[in-house]
C-alpha positions as CSV (number, residue, x, y, z in Angstrom):
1,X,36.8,-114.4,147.5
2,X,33.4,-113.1,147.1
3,X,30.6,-115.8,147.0
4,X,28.2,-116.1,144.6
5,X,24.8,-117.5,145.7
6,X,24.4,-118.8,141.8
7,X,28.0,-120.0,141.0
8,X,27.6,-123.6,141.9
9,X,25.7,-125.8,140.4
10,X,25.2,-127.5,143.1
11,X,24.9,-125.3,146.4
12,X,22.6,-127.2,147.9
13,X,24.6,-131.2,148.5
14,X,24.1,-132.5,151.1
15,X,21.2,-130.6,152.8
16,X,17.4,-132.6,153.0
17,X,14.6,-130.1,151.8
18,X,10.5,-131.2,151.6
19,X,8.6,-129.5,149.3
20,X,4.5,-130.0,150.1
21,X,2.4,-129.9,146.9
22,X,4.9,-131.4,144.6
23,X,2.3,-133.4,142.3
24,X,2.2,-130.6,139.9
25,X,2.8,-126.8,139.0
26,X,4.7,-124.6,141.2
27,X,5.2,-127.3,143.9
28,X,7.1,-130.0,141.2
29,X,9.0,-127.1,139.9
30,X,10.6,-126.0,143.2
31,X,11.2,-129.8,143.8
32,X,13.3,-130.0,140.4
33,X,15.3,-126.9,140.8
34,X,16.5,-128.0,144.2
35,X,17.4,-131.5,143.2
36,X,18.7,-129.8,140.2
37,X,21.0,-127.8,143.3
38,X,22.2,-131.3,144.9
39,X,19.5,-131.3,147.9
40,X,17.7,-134.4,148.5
41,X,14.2,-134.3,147.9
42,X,11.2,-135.5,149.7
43,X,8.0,-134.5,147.7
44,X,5.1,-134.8,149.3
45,X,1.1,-134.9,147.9
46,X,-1.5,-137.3,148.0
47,X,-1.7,-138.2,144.1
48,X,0.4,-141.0,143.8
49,X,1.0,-141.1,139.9
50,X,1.5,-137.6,139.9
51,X,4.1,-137.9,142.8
52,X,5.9,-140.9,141.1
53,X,6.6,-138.6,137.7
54,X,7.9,-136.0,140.2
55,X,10.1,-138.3,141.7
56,X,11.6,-139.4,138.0
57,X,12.5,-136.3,137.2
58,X,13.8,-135.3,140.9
59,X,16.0,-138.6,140.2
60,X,17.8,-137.7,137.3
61,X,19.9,-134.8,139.4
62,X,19.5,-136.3,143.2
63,X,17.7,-138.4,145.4
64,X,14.6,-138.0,146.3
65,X,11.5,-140.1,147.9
66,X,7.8,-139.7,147.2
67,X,5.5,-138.9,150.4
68,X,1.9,-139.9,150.0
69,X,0.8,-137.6,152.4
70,X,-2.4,-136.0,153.4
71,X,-1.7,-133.0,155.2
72,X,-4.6,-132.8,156.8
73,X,-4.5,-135.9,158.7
74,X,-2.3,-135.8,161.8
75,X,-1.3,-139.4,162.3
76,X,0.2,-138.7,158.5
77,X,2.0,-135.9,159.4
78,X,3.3,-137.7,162.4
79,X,4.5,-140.5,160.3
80,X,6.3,-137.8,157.9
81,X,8.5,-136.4,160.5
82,X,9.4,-140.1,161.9
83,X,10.4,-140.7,157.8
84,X,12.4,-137.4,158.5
85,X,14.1,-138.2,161.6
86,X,15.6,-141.5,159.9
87,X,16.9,-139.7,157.2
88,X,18.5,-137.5,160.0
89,X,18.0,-133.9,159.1
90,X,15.8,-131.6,157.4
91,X,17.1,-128.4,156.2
92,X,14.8,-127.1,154.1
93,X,11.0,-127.1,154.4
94,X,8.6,-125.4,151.3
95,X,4.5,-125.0,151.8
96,X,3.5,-125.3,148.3
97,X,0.5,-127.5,148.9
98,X,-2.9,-125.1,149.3
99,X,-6.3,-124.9,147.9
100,X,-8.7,-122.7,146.2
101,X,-11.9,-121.6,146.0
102,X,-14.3,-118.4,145.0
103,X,-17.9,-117.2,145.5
104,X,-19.5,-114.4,146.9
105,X,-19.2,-114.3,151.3
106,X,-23.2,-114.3,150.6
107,X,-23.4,-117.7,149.1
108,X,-20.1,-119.3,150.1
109,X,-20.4,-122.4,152.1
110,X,-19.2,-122.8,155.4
111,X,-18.1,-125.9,154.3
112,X,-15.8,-124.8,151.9
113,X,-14.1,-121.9,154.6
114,X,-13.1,-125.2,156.7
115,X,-11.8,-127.1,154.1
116,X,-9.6,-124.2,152.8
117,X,-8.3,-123.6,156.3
118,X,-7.6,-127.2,156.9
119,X,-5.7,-127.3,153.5
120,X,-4.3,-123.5,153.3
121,X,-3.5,-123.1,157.3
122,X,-4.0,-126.0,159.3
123,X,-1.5,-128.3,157.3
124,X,1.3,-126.2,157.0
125,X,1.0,-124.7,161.1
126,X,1.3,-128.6,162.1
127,X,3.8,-129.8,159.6
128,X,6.5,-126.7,160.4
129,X,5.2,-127.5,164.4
130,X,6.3,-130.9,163.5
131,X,9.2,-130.5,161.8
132,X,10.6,-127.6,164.2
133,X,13.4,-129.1,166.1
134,X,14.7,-130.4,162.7
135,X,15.2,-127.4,161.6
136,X,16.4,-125.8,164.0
137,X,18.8,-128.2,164.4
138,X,20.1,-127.8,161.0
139,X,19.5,-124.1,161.1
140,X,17.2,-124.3,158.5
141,X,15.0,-122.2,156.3
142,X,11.1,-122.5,155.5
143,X,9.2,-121.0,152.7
144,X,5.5,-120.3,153.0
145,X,4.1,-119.9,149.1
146,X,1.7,-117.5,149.5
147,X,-0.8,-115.4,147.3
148,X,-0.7,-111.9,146.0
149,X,-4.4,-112.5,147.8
150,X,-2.7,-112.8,151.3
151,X,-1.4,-109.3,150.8
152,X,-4.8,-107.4,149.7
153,X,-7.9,-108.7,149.0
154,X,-9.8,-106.4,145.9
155,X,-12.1,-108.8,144.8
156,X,-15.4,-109.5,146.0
157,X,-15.2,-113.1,145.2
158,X,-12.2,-114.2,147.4
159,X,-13.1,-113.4,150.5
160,X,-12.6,-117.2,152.3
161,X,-9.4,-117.8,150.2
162,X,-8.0,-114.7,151.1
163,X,-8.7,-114.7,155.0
164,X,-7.1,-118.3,154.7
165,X,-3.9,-116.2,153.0
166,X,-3.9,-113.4,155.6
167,X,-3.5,-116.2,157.9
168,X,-1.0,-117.7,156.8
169,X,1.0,-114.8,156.4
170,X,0.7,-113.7,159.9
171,X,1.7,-117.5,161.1
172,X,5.0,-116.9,158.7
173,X,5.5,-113.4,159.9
174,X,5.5,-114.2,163.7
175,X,7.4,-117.6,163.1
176,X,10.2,-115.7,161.8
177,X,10.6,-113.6,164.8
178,X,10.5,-116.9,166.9
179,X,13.2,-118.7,164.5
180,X,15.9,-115.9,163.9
181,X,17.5,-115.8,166.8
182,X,17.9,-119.7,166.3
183,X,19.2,-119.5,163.0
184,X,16.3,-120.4,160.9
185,X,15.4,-117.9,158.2
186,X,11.6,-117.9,157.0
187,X,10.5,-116.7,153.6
188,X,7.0,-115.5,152.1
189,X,6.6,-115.5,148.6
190,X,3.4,-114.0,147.4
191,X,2.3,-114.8,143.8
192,X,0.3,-113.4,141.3
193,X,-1.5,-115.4,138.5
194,X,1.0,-118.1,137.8
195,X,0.2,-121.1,134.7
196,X,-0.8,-124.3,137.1
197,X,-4.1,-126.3,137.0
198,X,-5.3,-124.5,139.9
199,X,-5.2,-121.0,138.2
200,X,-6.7,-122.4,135.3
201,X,-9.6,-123.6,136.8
202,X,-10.0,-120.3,138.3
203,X,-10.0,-117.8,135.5
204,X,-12.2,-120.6,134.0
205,X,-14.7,-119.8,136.8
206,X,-14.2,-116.2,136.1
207,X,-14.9,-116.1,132.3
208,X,-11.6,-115.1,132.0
209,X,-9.5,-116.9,128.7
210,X,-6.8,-119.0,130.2
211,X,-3.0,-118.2,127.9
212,X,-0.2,-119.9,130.3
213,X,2.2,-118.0,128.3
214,X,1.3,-114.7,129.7
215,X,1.1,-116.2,133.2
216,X,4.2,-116.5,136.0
217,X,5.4,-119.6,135.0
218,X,6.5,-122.4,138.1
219,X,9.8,-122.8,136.7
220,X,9.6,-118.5,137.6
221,X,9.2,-119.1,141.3
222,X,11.2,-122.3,141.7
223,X,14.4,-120.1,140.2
224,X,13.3,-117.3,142.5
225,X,12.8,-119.2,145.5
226,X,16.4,-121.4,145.1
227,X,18.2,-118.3,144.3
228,X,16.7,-116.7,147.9
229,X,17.6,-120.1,149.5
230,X,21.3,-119.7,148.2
231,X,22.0,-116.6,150.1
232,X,24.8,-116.5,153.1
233,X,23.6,-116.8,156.6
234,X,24.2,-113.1,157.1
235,X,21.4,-112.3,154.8
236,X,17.9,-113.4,154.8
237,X,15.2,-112.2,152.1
238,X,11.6,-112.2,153.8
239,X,8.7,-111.8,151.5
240,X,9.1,-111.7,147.6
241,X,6.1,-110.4,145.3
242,X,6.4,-112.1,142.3
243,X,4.0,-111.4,139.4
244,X,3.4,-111.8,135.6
245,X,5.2,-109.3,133.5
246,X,1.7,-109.5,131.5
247,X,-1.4,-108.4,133.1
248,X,-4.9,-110.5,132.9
């Protein structure tokens, strides 16, 4: 009989997937829809009352544990994958955690280019380096959320972010050609303006009227994303460009 990646409810039993970023916005949603699926969920942030309402909701369809995590800190990391190894497997790993920030290369602090590399390049490189042998142990997958910025760069005011994105995307693109042959599939998923704190404080900064409703909503990418995560082995989809049907 033919499967279908969508037909049960919950596709996903059994298998241990962390999702980085889950205090809020795309990251919570993506930890939902794959509790929603069965998996058990380890969210991971470093707001602790945001994780815990997270964590409530990840409850009502699975189990789930709340990481206080800062992903920049190594010895953190480090204790994340030993949490990992007692639970026995990890199956799933999503990079939803990242951080913004815009001004002109000829006022932009240096300052601010490290922090966004520790946050946007740094922390995800170590947790997958981390996390590696668990996945590939499990023949896993891992999903890099990206940016529609890590694809092209036609703003004059995103110049650090961006390079931060490209980055990423090259670590994800060359980390898939290392982890096929071992079973692991790796996905990219490149977003346009999507209705999360982040992007409000953005088109804030840019004079721009802020209307969630015409913005990619989280619950958009989460469906996306558990629906690529669903597929046979024999298939693997690696990057998605996901937009707003409405342009801003």
């Amino acid at each position: 009989m033919e499967r279908k990646p969508d037909s049960d409810p919950q596709s996903l039993r059994g298998k241990v997937a962390v999702v980085t970023g889950a205090t809020g916005g795309v990251g919570a949603a993506i930890a939902l829809a794959l509790a929603r699926k069965g998996a058990t969920v380890f969210a991971v942030g470093r707001n602790h009352e945001a994780l815990d309402c997270t964590l409530a909701a990840v409850r009502r369809y699975s189990d789930g544990v709340a990481c206080a995590v800062d992903l920049t800190v190594e010895e953190q990391v480090r204790e994340l994958r030993s949490s990992l190894e007692a639970a026995g497997r990890t199956d799933i790993l999503v990079h939803s955690a990242g951080a913004f920030q815009q001004n002109v290369i000829s006022d932009a602090r240096l300052e601010d280019l490290d922090r966004l590399y520790a946050i946007n390049v740094r922390a995800p490189y170590l947790l997958t380096q981390q996390l590696l042998s668990l996945l590939i142990s499990a023949r896993g997958q891992i999903v890099f959320i990206n940016s529609s910025a890590g694809l092209t760069s036609r703003r004059p005011e995103i110049g650090q972010y961006a390079a931060t994105k490209h980055a990423l995307r090259g670590i994800a693109d060359s980390l898939r050609e290392e982890l096929n042959p071992k079973g692991v599939r790796v996905l990219c998923v490149y977003l346009g303006r999507t209705a999360t704190a982040m992007q409000q404080a953005a088109m804030q900064a840019e004079g721009k009227e802020y209307v969630p409703e015409r913005l990619l909503q989280p619950e958009d990418v989460a469906s996306t994303i558990v629906h690529a995560l669903e597929l046979p082995p024999t298939a693997e989809v690696t990057d998605i460009n996901i937009r707003s049907m409405y342009k801003c």
